[in-house]
C-alpha positions as CSV (number, residue, x, y, z in Angstrom):
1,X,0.0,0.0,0.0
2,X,1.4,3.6,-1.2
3,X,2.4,6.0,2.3
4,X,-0.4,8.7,1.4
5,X,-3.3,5.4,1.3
6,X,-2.2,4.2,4.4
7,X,-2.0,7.6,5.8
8,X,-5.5,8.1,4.1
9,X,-6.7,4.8,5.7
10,X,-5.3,5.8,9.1
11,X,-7.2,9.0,9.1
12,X,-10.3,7.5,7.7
13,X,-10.0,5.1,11.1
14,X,-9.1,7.9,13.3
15,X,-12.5,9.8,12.2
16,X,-14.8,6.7,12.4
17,X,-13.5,6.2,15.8
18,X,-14.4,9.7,17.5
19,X,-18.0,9.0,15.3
20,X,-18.4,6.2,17.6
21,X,-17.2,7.6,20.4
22,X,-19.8,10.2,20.0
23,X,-22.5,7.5,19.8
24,X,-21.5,5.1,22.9
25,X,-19.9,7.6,25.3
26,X,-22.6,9.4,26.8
27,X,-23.1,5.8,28.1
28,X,-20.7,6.3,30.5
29,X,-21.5,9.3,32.8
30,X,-18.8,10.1,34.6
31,X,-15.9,11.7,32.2
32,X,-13.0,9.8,34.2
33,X,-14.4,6.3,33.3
34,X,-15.7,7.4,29.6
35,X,-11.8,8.3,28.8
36,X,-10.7,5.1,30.5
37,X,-13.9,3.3,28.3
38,X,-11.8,4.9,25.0
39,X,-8.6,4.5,26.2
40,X,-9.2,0.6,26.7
41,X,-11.0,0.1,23.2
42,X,-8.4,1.9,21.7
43,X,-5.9,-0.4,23.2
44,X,-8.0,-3.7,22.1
45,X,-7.5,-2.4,18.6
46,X,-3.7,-1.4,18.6
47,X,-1.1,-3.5,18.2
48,X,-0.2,-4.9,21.6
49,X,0.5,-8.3,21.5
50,X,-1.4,-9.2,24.9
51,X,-4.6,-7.8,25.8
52,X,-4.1,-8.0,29.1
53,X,-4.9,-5.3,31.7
54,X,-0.9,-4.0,32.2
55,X,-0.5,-3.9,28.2
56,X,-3.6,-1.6,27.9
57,X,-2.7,0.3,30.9
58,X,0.9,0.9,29.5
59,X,-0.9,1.9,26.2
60,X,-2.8,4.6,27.5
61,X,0.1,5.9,29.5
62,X,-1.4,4.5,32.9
63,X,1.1,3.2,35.8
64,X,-0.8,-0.1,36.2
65,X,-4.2,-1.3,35.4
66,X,-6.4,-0.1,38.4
67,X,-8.7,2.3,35.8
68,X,-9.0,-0.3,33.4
69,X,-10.0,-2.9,36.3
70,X,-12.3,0.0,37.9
71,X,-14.2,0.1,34.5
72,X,-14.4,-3.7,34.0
73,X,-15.4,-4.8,36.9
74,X,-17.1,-1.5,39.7
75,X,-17.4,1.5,37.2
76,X,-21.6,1.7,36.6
77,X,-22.4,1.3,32.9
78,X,-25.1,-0.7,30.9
79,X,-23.3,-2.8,28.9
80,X,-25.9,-4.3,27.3
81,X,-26.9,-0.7,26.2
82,X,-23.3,0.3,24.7
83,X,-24.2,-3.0,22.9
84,X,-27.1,-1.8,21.2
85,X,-25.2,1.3,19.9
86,X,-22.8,-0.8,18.8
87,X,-25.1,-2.7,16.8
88,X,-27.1,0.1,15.7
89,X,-23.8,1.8,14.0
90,X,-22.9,-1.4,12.5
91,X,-25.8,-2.4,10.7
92,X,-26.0,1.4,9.7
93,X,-22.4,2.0,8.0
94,X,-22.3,-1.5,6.6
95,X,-25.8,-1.8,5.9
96,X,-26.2,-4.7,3.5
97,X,-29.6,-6.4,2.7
98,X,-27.4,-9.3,1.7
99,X,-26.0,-9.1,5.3
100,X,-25.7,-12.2,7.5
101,X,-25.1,-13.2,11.5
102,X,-22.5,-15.6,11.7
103,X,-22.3,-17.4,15.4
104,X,-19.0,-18.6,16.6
105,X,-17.6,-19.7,20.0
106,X,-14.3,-18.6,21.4
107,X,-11.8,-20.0,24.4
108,X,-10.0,-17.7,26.5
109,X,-7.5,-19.8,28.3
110,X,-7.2,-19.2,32.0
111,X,-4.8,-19.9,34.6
112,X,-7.2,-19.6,38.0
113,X,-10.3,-21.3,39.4
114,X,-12.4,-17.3,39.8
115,X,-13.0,-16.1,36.6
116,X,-16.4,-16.2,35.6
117,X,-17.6,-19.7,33.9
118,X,-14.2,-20.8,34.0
119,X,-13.0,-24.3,34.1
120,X,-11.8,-27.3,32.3
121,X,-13.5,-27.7,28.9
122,X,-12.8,-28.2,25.2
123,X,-11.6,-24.8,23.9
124,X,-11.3,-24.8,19.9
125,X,-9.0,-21.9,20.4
126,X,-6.5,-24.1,21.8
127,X,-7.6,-27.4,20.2
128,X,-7.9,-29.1,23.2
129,X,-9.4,-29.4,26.8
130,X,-8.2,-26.4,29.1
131,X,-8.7,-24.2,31.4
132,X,-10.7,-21.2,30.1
133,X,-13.9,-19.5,29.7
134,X,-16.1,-19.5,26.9
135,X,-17.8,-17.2,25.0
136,X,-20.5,-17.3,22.5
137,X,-20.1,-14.3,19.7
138,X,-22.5,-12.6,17.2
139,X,-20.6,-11.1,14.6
140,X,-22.7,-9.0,11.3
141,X,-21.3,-9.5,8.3
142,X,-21.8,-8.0,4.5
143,X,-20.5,-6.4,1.1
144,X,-18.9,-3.3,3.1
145,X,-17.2,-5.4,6.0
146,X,-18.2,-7.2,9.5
147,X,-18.4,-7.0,13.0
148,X,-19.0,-8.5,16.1
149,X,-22.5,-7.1,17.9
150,X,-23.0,-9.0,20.5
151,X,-21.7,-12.1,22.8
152,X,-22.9,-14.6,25.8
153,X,-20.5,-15.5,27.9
154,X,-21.2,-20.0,28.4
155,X,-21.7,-21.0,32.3
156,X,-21.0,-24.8,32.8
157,X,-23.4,-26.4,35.1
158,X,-21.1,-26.5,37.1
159,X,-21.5,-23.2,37.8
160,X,-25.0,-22.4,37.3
161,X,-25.9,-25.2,40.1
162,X,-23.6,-23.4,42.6
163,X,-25.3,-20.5,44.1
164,X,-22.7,-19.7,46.4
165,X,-19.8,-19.5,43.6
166,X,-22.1,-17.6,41.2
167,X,-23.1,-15.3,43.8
168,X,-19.1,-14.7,45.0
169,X,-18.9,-14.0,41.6
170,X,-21.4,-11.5,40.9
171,X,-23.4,-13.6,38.6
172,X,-26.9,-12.4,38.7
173,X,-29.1,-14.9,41.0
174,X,-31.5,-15.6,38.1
175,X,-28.8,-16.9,35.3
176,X,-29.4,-20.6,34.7
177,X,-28.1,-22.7,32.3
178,X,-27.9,-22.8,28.8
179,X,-26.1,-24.4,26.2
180,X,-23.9,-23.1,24.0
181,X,-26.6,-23.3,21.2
182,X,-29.2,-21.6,22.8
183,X,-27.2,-18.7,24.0
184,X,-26.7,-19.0,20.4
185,X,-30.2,-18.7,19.5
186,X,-30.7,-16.1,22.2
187,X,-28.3,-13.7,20.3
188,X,-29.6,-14.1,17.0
189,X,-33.4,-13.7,18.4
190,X,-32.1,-10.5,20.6
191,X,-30.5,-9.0,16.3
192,X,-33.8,-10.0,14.8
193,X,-35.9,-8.3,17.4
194,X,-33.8,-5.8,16.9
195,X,-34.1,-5.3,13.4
196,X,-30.2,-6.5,12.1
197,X,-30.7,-8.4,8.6
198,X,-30.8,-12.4,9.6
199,X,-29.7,-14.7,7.3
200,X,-32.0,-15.4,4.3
């Protein structure tokens, strides 16, 4: 690619990026944890090799990765509402009547016993059974390009039938448990409802 396209493509990126911004970050109401909200996306699409919370902290130019933790895990934002922006913006700059939801599952290997739904299972990420959580993605894709708008994260029974472990964990009391299909089905249900182009 010639300097000025890639210039012209990194500037084209920059401006779509402040357009959503604009669009999702009234979500968060207090202007300390909306900057750390951009700062973090910003780092998910740069080019640090891990996403972990001290590579995104380092960055954003933060000492260590209490704002990003703060915003994960006590900041108060509807993340299920930041979703629906998302999706709205998607399906309205790559709009596609052609467009279809394509459902995949995802491992994210863990090394402790407290994460949320984590525990030994087959992970296709890693090709084999380990320990990790699971996650259930809704991506949109078209003509002009695709994206993910929206995701379940799977709870083993394990989890769903232990009140006491949920609850430590801050899952909500009335989460029971689902396959990975139907959380499937759920997230294509929750696009349709919501007007995204389903498959034909």
């Amino acid at each position: 690619m010639a300097p000025h396209r890639a210039f012209s493509e990194v500037e084209r990126w920059s401006e779509q990026f402040e357009a959503l911004v604009q669009e999702i970050g009234w979500r968060f109401s207090r202007k300390d944890v909306r900057r750390h909200a951009m700062d973090y996306l910003r780092g998910l699409l740069g080019p640090a090799e891990r996403k972990n919370g001290w590579q995104l902290a380092e960055a954003a130019g933060e000492a260590s990765p209490a704002a990003i933790q703060h915003l994960l895990g006590r900041a108060v934002w509807n993340a299920d509402a930041v979703r629906d922006d998302l999706r709205t913006y998607v399906t309205r700059h790559l709009k596609d009547p052609e467009a279809v939801l394509v459902v995949d599952e995802t491992g994210f290997l863990k090394k402790g016993r407290h994460s949320v739904g984590v525990q030994r299972q087959y992970s296709g990420t890693a090709g084999r059974i380990e320990n990790c959580q699971i996650g259930v993605f809704l991506a949109y894709a078209g003509e002009h390009g695709r994206a993910f708008i929206d995701r379940e994260l799977y709870l083993p029974r394990e989890w769903t039938d232990d009140a006491a472990r949920c609850e430590a964990a801050g899952v909500p009391r009335d989460t029971g448990f689902a396959t990975k299909p139907q959380l499937a089905r759920r997230l294509i249900e929750g696009a349709i409802e919501a007007s995204t182009p389903s498959p034909g």
